[in-house]
N, C-alpha and C positions, 0 to 999 in steps of 0.2 A: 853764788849762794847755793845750796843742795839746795834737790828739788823736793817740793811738800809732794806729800799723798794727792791726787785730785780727790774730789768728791762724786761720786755721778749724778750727772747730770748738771755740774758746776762752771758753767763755761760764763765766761766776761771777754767782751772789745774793753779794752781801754785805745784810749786816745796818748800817740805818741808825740811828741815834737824835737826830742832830743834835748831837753834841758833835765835839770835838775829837779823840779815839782813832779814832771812827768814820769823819769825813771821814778824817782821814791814809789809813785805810784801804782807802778806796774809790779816792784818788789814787792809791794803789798799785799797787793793781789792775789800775787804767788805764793807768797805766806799766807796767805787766808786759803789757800787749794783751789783756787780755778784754773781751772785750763784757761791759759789769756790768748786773744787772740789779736794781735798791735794793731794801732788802723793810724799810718803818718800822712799827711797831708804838702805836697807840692801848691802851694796855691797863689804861686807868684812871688813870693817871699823875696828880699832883699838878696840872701846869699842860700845855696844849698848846703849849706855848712852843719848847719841844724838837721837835715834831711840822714848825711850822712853818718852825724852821731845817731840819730831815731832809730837807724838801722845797725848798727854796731851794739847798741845795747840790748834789742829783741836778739841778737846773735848771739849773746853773749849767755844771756838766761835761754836762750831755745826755744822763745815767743816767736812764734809762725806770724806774721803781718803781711798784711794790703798798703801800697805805697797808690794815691788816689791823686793825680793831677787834677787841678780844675784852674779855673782865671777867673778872675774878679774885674772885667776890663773899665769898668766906672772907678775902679781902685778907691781910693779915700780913704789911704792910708801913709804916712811916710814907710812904711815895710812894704807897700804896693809900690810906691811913684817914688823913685830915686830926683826926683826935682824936687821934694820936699826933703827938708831937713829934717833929721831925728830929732822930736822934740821932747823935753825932760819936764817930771814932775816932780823929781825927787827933793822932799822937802815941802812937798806940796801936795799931799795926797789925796786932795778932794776933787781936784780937779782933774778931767779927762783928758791924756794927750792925744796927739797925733798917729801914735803907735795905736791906738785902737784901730782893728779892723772889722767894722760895719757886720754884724752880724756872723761872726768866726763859728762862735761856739754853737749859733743856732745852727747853723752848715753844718759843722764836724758833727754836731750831735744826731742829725737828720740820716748822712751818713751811716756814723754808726748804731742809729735802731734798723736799719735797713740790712746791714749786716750781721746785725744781732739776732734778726728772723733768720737768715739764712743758716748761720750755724746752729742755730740753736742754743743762744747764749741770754740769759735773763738778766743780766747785768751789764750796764756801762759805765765806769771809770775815768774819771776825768780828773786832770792835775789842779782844778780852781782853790785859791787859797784867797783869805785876808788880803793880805797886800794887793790883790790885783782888785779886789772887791770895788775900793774908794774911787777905782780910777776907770773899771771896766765895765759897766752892765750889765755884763753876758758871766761875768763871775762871781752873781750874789746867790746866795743859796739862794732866796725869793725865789730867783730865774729856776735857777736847777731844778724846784721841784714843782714849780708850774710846767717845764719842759715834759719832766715827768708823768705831768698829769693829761697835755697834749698827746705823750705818743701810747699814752692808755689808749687815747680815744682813737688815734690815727691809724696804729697798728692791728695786724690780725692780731697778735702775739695779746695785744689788750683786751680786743672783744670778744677771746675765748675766755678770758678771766687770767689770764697770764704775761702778768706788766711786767714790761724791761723797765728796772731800778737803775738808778743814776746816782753813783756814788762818787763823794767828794771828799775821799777821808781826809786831805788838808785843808778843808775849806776855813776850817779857825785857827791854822798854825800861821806863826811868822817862818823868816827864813832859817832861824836858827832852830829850830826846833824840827824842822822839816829835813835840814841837815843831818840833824842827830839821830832822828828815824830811819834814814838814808843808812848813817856809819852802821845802826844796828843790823839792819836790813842786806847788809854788805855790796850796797849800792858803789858801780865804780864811776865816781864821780868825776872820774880823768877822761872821761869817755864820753859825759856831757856838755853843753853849748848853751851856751846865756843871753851872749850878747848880738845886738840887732844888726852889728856888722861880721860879714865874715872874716876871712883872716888866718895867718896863723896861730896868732896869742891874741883872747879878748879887747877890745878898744878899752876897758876899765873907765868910759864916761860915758856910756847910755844908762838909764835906769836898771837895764834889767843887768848890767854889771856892778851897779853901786848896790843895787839891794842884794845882789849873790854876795859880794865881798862886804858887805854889812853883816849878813849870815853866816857866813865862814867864821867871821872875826867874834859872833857873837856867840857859834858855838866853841870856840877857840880853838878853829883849826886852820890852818891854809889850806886855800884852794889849789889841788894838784896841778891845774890848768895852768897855774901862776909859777910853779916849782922851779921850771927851768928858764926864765923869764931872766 
């Protein structure tokens, strides 16, 4: 994508992960003129498959990122504990699976306001959308701008009068639509990672692979991932 104008004094963390919610988001970003600064997360994850697209697509736009190891050793997650099964709710969208990970977003978010002091960035960016809303906690806007209103209080960056905003500009798209922001956006979609196993070509039976190819299919495109399959 050419790069926008910055604005001064326009800087944003977004939150990377390597999938598809996450680039759209960071494009966005860039389209709206922030300096972005990528913040990806190592956090015991099933495969680093995810890790290495997170970082192939900050390369790619020229987003400078922090790659942040941590462990989660109480796990309580089937993406933490490979002795659990990946379990699916597709179909079933009310209910919470397994693939939730205990507290993710309040982590990555905590992160990155503390990173967000340091550069001097008034904004944080994060991939939550709809579809993960029904199933995840930590993805309802509710959450997001109650977070918001904690790291007013928590942060210096707050108790000067200058609160880091928490944007979620997917939070009410589905996949097809996030897609299509993606195509506009010149998002390279051959470049992100979906599904909860690694691999060379996605397993096409975890959730977060039936909802990416429910999206593709809904924007009516194939997924490039899928091309030489």
């Amino acid at each position: 994508m050419p790069r926008q104008p910055i604005a001064k004094n326009k800087k944003a963390v977004v939150l990377i992960s390597g999938g598809l919610d996450s680039a759209v988001t960071l494009y966005y970003a860039l389209k709206r003129g922030f300096l972005c600064f990528g913040l990806i997360f190592d956090y015991g994850q099933r495969h680093k498959r995810e890790i290495e697209s997170a970082k192939r697509i900050c390369g790619i736009c020229g987003c400078n990122y922090e790659l942040i190891r941590i462990r989660l050793p109480w796990k309580g997650s089937s993406l933490l504990d490979n002795s659990l099964a990946v379990e699916s709710r597709f179909g079933r969208p009310r209910s919470i699976p397994n693939t939730y990970v205990p507290g993710r977003n309040i982590i990555f978010l905590s992160f990155a306001s503390s990173f967000a002091e340091v550069v001097g960035a008034n904004t944080i960016f994060i991939g939550a959308h709809t579809q993960d809303y029904s199933g995840y906690p930590d993805c309802r806007w509710e959450f997001l701008k109650v977070m918001e209103d904690v790291l007013a209080l928590g942060t210096r960056a707050g108790s000067c009068g200058d609160r880091i905003k928490i944007e979620a500009p997917l939070i009410r798209m589905v996949k097809s639509q996030i897609i299509r922001l993606g195509l506009k956006l010149g998002v390279p979609f051959q470049h992100t990672w979906s599904c909860y196993r690694g691999g060379r070509y996605p397993c096409g039976r975890c959730d977060s692979c039936l909802y990416r190819a429910k999206g593709f299919q809904g924007a009516g495109l194939e997924d490039p991932l899928l091309v030489k399959q």
